[in-house]
C-alpha positions as CSV (number, residue, x, y, z in Angstrom):
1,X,24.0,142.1,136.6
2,X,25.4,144.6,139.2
3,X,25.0,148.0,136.9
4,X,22.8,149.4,134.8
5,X,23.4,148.7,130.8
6,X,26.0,146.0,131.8
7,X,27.1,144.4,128.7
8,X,28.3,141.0,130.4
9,X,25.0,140.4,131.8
10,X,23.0,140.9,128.8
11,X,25.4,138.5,127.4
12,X,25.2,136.0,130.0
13,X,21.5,136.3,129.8
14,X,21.7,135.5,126.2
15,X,24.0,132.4,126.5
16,X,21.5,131.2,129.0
17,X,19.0,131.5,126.4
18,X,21.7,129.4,123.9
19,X,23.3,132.5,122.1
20,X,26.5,130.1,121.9
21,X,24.3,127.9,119.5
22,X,23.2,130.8,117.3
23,X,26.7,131.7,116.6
24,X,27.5,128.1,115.5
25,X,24.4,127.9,113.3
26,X,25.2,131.0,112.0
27,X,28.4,130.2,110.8
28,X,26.9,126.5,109.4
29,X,24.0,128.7,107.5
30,X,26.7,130.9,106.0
31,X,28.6,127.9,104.8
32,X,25.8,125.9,103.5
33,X,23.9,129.5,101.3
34,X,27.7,130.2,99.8
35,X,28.2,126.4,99.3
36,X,24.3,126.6,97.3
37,X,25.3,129.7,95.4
38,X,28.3,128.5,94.1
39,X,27.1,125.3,92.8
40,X,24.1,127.3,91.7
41,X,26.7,129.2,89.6
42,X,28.6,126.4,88.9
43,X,25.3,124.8,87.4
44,X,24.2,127.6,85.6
45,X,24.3,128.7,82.0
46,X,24.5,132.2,82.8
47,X,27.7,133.1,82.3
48,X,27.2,136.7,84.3
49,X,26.9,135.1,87.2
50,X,30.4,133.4,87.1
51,X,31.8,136.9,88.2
52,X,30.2,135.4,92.0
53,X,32.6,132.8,92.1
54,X,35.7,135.5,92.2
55,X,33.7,137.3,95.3
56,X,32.8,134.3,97.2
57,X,35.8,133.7,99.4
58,X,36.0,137.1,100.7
59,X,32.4,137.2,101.3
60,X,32.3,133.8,103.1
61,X,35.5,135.0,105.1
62,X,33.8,138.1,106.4
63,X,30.6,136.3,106.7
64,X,31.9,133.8,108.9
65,X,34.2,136.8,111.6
66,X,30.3,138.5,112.0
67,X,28.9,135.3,112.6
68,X,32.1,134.8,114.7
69,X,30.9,137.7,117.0
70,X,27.4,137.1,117.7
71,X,28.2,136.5,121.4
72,X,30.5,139.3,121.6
73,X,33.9,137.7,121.7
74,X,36.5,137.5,119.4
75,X,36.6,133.6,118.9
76,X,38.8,133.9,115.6
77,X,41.1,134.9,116.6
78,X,41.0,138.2,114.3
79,X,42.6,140.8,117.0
80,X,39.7,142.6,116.3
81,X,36.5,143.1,119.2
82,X,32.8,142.2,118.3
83,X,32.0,145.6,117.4
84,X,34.4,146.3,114.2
């Protein structure tokens, strides 16, 4: 770090520490709790929570670009920086 508040190296401090593995188990986490709560839905003989189902892919898709910018870059390819 060569300034003060220097966003790079708090980043490259935090892939030292394996911030590029959080952002890959976050994305996993997210797929494996929305994979659970659809079969969960799926299973279930509620029929109230079969409204989940229609919110699910948009929910996964966001999930996964936030989990996407954990380090800070825009690995998705979205257009769109870590902070939006």
């Amino acid at each position: 770090m060569e300034k003060a508040w220097e966003i790079s190296g708090l980043i490259d401090e935090l892939k030292s520490k394996g911030l590029d593995l959080a952002e890959d188990a976050a994305a996993h986490a997210v797929v494996a709790v929305l994979d659970w709560v659809e079969a969960s839905v799926k299973l279930s003989e509620n029929k109230f929570d079969d409204a989940a189902l229609l919110l699910l892919p948009t929910v996964k898709a966001e999930a996964l670009k936030l989990a996407d910018h954990i380090d800070g870059k825009d690995d998705d390819g979205d257009g769109k920086p870590a902070a939006e």
